[in-house]
C-alpha positions as CSV (number, residue, x, y, z in Angstrom):
1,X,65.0,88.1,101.3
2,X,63.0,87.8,98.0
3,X,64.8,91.2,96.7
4,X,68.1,89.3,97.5
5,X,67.1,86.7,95.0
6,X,66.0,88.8,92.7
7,X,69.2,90.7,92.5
8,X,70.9,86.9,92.4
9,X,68.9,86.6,89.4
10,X,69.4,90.2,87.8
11,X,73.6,89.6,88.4
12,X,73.2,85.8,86.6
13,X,71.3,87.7,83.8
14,X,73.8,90.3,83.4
15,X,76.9,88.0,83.8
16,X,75.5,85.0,80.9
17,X,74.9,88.2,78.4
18,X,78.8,88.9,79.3
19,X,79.5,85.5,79.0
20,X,77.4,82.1,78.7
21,X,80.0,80.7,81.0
22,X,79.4,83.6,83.3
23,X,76.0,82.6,84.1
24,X,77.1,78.9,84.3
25,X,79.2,79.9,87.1
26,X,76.0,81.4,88.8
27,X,73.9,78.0,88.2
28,X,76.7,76.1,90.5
29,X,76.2,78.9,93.6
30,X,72.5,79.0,93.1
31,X,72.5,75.1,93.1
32,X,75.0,74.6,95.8
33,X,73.9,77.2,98.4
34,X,70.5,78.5,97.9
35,X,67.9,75.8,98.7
36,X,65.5,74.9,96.1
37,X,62.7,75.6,97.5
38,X,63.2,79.1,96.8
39,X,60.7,80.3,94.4
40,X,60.4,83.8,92.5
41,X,56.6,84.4,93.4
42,X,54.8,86.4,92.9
43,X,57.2,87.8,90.4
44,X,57.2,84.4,88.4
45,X,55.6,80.8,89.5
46,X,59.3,79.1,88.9
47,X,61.8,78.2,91.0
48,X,65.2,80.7,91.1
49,X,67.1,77.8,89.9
50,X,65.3,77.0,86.9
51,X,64.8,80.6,86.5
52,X,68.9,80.2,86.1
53,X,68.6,77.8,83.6
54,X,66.2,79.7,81.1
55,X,68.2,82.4,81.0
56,X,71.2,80.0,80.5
57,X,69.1,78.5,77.3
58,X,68.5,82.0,75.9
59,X,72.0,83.0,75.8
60,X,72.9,79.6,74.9
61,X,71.3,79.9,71.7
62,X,72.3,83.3,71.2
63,X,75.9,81.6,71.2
64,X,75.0,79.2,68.7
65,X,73.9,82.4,66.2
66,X,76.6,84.1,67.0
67,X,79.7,82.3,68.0
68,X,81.4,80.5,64.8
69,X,81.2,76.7,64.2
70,X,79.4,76.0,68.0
71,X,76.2,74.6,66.2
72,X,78.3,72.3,64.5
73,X,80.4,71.5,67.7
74,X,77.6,70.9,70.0
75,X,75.4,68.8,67.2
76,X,78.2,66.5,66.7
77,X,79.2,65.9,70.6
78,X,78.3,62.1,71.8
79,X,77.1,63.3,75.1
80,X,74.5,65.9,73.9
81,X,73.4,63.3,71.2
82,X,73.0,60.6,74.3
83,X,70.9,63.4,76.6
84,X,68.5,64.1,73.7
85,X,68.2,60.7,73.1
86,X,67.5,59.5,76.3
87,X,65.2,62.2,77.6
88,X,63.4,61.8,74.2
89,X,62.9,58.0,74.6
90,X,61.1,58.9,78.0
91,X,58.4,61.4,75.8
92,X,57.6,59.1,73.3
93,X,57.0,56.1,75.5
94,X,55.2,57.8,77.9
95,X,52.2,56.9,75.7
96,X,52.6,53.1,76.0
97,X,52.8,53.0,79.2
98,X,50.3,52.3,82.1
99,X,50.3,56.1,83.0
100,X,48.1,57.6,86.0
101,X,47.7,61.3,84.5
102,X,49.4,61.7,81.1
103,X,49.6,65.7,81.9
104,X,51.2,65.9,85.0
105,X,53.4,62.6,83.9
106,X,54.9,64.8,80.9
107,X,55.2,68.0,83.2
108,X,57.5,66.1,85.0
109,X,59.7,64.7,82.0
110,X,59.8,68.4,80.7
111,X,60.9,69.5,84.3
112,X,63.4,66.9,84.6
113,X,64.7,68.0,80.9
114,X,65.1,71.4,82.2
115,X,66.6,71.2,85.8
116,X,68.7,68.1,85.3
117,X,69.5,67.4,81.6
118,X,70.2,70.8,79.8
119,X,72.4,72.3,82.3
120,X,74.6,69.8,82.0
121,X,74.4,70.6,77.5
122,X,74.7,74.3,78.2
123,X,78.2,73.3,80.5
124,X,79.2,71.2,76.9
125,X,78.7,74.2,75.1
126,X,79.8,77.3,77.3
127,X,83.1,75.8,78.4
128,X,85.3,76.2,75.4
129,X,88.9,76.5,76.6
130,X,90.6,75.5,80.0
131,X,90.3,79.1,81.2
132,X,86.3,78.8,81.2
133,X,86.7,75.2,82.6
134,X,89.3,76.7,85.3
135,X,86.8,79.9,86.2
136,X,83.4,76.4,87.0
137,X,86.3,74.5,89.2
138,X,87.3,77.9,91.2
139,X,83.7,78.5,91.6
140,X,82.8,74.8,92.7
141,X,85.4,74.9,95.3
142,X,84.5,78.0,96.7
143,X,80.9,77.1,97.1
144,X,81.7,73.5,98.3
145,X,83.9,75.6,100.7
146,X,80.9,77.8,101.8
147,X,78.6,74.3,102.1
148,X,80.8,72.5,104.3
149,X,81.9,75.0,106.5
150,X,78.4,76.4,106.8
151,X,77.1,73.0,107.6
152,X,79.7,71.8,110.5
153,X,78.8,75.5,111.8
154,X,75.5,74.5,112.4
155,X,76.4,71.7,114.3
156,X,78.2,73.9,116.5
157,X,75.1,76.2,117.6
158,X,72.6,73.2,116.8
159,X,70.7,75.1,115.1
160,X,70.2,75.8,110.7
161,X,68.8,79.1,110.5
162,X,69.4,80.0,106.6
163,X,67.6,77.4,105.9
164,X,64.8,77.4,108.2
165,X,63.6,81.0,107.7
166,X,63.7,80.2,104.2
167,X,61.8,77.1,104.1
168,X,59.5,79.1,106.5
169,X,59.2,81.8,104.1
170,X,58.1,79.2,101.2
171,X,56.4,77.2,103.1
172,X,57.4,74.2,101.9
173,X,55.6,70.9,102.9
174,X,57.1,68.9,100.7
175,X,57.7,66.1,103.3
176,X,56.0,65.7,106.5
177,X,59.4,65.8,108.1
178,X,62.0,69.1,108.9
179,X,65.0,67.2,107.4
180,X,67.0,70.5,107.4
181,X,66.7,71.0,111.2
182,X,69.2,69.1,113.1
183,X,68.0,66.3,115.0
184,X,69.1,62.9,117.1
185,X,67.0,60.4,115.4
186,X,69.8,58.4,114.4
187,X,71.7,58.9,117.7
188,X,73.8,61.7,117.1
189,X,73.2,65.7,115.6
190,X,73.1,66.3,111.9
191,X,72.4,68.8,109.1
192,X,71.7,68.9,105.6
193,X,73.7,72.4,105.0
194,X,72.6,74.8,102.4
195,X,70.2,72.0,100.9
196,X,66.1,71.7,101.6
197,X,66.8,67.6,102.6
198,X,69.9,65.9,103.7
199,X,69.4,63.3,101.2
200,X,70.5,65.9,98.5
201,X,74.0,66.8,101.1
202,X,74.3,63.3,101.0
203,X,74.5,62.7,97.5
204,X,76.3,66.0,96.9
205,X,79.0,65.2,99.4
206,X,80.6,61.4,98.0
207,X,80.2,62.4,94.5
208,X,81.8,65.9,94.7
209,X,84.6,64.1,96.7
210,X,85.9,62.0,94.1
211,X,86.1,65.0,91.6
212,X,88.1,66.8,94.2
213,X,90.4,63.9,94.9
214,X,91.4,64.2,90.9
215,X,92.4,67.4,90.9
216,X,94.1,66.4,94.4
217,X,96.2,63.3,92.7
218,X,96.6,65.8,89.5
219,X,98.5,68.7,91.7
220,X,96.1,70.5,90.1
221,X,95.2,73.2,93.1
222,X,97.2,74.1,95.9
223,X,97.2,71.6,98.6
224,X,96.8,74.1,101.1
225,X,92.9,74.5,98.8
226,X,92.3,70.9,97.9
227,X,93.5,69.1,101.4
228,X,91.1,71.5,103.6
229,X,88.0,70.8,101.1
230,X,88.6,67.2,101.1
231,X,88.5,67.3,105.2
232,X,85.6,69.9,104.8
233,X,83.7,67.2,102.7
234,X,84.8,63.9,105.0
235,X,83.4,65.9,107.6
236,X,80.4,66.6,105.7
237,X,80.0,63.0,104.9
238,X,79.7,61.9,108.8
239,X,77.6,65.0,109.8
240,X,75.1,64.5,107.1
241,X,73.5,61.3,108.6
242,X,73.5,59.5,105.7
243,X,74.2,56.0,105.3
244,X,73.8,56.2,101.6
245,X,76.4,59.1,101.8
246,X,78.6,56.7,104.2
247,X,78.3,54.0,101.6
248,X,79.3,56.1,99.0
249,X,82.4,57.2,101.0
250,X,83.7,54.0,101.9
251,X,83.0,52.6,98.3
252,X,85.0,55.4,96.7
253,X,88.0,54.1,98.9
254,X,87.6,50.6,98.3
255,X,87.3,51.3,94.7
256,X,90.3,52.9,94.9
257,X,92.6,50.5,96.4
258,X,91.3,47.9,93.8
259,X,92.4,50.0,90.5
260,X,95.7,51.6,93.0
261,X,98.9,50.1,92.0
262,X,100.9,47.2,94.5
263,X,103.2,50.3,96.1
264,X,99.9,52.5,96.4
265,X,98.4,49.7,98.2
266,X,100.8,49.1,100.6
267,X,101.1,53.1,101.4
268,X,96.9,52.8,101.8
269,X,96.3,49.7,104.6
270,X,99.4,51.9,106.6
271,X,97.0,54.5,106.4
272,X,93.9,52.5,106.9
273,X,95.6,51.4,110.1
274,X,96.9,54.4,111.3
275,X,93.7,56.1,111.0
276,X,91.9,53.2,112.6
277,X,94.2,53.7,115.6
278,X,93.6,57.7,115.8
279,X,89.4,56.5,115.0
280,X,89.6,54.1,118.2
281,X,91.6,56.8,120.6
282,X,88.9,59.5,119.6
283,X,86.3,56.7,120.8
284,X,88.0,56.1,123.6
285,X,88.7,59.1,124.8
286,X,85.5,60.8,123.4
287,X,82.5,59.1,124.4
288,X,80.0,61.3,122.8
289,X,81.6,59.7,119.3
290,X,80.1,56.5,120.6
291,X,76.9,57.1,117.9
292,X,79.4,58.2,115.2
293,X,80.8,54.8,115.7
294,X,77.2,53.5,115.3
295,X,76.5,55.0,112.2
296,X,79.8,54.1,110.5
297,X,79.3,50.2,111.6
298,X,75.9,49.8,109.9
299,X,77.2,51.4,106.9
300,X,79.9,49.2,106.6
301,X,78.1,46.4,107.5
302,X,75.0,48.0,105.4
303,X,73.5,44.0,104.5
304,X,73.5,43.0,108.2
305,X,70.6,44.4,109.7
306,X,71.6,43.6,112.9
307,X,74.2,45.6,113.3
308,X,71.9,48.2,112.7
309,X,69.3,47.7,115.1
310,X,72.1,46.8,117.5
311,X,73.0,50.5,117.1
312,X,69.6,51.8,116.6
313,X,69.9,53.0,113.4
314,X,67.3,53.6,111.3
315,X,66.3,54.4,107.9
316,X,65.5,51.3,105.5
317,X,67.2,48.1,105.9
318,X,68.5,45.4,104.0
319,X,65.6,43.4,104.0
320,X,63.1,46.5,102.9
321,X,65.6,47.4,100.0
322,X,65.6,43.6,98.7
323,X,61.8,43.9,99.1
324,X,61.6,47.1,97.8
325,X,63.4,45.9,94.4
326,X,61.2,42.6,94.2
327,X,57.8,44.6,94.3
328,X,58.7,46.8,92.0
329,X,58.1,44.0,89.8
330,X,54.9,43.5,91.3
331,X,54.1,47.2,90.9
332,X,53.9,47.0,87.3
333,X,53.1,44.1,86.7
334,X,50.4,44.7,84.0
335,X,53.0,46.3,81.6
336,X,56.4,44.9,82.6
337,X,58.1,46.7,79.6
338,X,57.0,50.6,79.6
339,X,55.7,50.5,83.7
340,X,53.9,53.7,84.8
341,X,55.7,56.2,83.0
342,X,58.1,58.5,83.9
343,X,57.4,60.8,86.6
344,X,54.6,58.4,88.3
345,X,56.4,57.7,91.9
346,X,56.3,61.5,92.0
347,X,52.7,61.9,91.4
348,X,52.0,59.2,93.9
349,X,54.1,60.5,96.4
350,X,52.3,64.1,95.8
351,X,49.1,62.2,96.8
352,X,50.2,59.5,99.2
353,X,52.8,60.3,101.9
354,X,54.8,57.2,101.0
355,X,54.1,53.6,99.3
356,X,53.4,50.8,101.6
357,X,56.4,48.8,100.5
358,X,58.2,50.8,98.0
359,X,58.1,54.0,100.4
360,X,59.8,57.0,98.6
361,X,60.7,55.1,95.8
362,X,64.6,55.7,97.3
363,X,66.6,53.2,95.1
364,X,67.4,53.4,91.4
365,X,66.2,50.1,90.4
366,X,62.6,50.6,91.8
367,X,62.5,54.3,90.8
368,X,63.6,53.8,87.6
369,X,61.4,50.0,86.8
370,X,58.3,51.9,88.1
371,X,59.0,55.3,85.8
372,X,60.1,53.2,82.8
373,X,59.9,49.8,82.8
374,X,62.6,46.9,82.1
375,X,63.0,49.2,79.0
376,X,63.9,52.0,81.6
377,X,65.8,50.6,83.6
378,X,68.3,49.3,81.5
379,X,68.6,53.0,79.8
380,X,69.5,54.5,83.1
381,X,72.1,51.2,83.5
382,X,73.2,52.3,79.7
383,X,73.5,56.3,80.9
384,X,75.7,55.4,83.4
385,X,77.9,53.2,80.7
386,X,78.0,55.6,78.2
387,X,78.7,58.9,80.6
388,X,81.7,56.8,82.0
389,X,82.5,56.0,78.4
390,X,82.2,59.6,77.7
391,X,84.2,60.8,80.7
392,X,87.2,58.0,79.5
393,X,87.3,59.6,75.8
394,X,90.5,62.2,76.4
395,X,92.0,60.4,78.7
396,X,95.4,59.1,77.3
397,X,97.4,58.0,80.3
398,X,95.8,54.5,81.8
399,X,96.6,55.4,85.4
400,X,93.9,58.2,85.1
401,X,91.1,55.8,83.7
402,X,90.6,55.1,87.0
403,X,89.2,58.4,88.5
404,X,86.7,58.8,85.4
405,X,85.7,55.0,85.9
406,X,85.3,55.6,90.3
407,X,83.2,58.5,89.7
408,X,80.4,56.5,87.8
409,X,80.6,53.4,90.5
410,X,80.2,55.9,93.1
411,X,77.1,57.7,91.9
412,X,75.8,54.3,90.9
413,X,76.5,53.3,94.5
414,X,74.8,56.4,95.7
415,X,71.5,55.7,93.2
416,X,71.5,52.5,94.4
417,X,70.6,54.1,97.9
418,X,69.1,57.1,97.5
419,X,67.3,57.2,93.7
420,X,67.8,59.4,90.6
421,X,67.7,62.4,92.1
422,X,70.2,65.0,91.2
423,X,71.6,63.6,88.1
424,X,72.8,67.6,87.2
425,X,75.4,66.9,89.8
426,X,76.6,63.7,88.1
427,X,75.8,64.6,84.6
428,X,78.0,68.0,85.2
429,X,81.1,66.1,86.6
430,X,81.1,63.7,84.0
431,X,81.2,66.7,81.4
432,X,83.9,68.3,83.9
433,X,86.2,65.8,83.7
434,X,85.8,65.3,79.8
435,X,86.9,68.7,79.6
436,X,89.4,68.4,81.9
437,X,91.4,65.9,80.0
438,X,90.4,67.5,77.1
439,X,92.3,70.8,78.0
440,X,95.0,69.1,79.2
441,X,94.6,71.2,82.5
442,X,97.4,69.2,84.3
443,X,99.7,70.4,82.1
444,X,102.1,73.4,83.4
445,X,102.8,73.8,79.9
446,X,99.3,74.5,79.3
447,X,98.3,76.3,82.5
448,X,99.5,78.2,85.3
449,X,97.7,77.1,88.2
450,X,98.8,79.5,90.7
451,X,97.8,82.3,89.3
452,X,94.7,84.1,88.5
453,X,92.1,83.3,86.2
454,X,92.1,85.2,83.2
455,X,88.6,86.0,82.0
456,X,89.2,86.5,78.3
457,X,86.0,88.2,76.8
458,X,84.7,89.7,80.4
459,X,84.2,93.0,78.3
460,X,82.7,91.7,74.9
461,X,79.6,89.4,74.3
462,X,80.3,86.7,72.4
463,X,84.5,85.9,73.7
């Protein structure tokens, strides 16, 4: 198994010296569909993903000596100005705050550099025309594809082996719980896919969603591709357990039928009904659904916590999340402005299995308040702003505002729930659909769609 990574990590090598692009291509499988707990010891203490990303940087700067005018391009891009700014706030703050261990606190900000914030640079620089930006959408699809379809497999045979021999083989103890073996905690069987946790499917699934549902509205694949994936990650939603991921789901529709237009409206509750009707014959006539139906209640109904324990559903509450964002408070109270410094709830949870009333630090505004501060918070309310704003910059037609402006409420929704955790996700979306408008991919006059990608440069180095 470990010379299979290694050969992942020779091809990515061999591919970003082809093309930068290449190797970008390779992040988004090793991402999607090799857990990341998979580590290249003994060959190298580091993780194969950041392994990915450092070769990324190296021939990302090889592009900037060698490629024409992309210094000046990347240096003068608002989004790469933003990500330096913000992860640069973090390091110089640090300091000032009321910091456990200073060392470990920083090794944390420079991870979190690394893994979440320059991939997303390296994606501003290495797509440069719509055929690189069409080559990262092929690829996404293909390994959202392989997620999905992997993870309602393992429903079928109860049972996720890829990712049990390979947690096995790593020994990961990261939690005390074996979140990537199916179970029937919350009433019912469910997976986490290709990913370590189900938390991480469950932020992958909603988010991924609404980018697929643009290129859906946009014609922009085949709707023999982009129908199946959608279905693929609707499943994926309900099978995940999540109720953050349910959330997330139902928000991106609500969302939508509040920016839709009267007609679209109309066309949606017939819908809405029609599917409720199919929802309550399945019900009816499937009993085993009965604990879908469960999950799907208390998500909809996520404030009353009733309706939850009339279910028997667990996971935190209402109540606990109110509490949770009220203590944060508490937590720092001796340096309201700067809290513990960023990267503290992780070196807590590495020596306490969870806080007594904050417990894995789960929602943004208690993550983020405890790592930064008021200071911090508000700069991860002002990320989210300025990456919509970002997202929003080549978009011409006012109709399509509102795909760029749903994908930011729906990660918000999801950090709400579930935290900060992958932000590459968002953070590579948000540069995804910049580019897309940017290109003008819907255009036919721009693009054939149908047909194959053309990989200008696959021989030469710097293309």
């Amino acid at each position: 198994m470990f010379l299979l990574f290694i050969v992942f990590l020779a091809v990515s090598t061999y591919l970003s010296y082809k093309r930068t692009v290449y190797g970008c291509a390779c992040l988004l499988v090793s991402r999607i569909l090799i857990p990341e707990c998979v580590r290249l010891t003994p060959f190298l203490d580091v993780s194969l993903n950041t392994a990915v990303i450092l070769i990324l940087v190296f021939f990302a700067f090889r592009d900037i000596f060698t490629i024409k005018n992309i210094s000046i391009r990347i240096s003068k891009d608002k989004y790469v100005r933003y990500l330096l700014f913000f992860i640069f706030y973090f390091f110089i703050s640090l300091p000032f705050s009321d910091y456990s261990n200073l060392s470990y606190q920083y090794s944390r900000t420079v991870q979190f550099f690394v893994t979440d914030i320059l991939p997303v640079i390296i994606f501003i620089q290495s797509i440069r025309n719509k055929y690189d930006l069409l080559l990262i959408l092929k690829v996404l699809s293909v390994c959202t594809f392989i997620c999905c379809v992997y993870g309602c497999l393992t429903i079928i045979v109860g049972d996720n082996p890829y990712v049990a021999i390979i947690k096995s083989l790593y020994r990961d103890d990261e939690t005390s719980t074996n979140e990537f073996l199916l179970y029937d905690e919350r009433g019912y069987m469910s997976t986490s896919a290709t990913f370590v946790h189900s938390n991480g499917w469950g932020y992958f699934l909603p988010i991924t969603f609404v980018l697929f549902y643009l290129l859906y509205a946009k014609n922009f694949f085949s709707k023999k591709i982009i129908i199946p994936l959608l279905v693929l990650l609707s499943i994926g939603v309900v099978i995940c357990s999540k109720r953050s991921a349910f959330v997330a789901y139902f928000s991106f529709w609500l969302f939508y039928f509040l920016y839709s237009s009267l007609i679209k409206k109309v066309r949606f509750v017939y819908c809405f009904i029609f599917f409720c009707i199919l929802g309550y014959l399945c019900l009816l006539f499937i009993p085993q659904l009965n604990n879908i139906r469960g999950m799907v209640e208390s998500s909809l109904f996520f404030w009353n916590d009733s309706v939850a324990a009339k279910n028997d559903i667990g996971g935190s509450n209402f109540v606990m999340r109110v509490n949770q964002v009220l203590y944060s408070f508490v937590e720092i109270q001796n340096n309201l402005l700067f809290g513990h410094g960023f990267g503290w709830s992780s070196y807590y949870l590495q020596r306490n299995p969870f806080h007594p009333i904050l417990y894995g630090f789960e929602i943004i505004i208690s993550d983020a308040l405890v790592n930064g501060g008021i200071l911090g918070l508000l700069l991860w309310f002002y990320t989210f702003y300025f990456s919509c704003k970002y997202s929003l910059l080549n978009i011409k037609c006012k109709k399509d505002r509102k795909y760029a402006i749903i994908l930011t409420l729906v990660q918000f929704v999801i950090a709400l729930a579930t935290g900060l955790s992958y932000f590459i996700f968002y953070g590579v979306y948000i540069v995804l659909l910049h580019k897309f408008f940017q290109f003008n991919m819907f255009s036919n006059e721009n693009i054939n769609r149908n047909s194959n990608i053309q990989l200008q440069g696959f021989g030469g180095r710097n293309n």
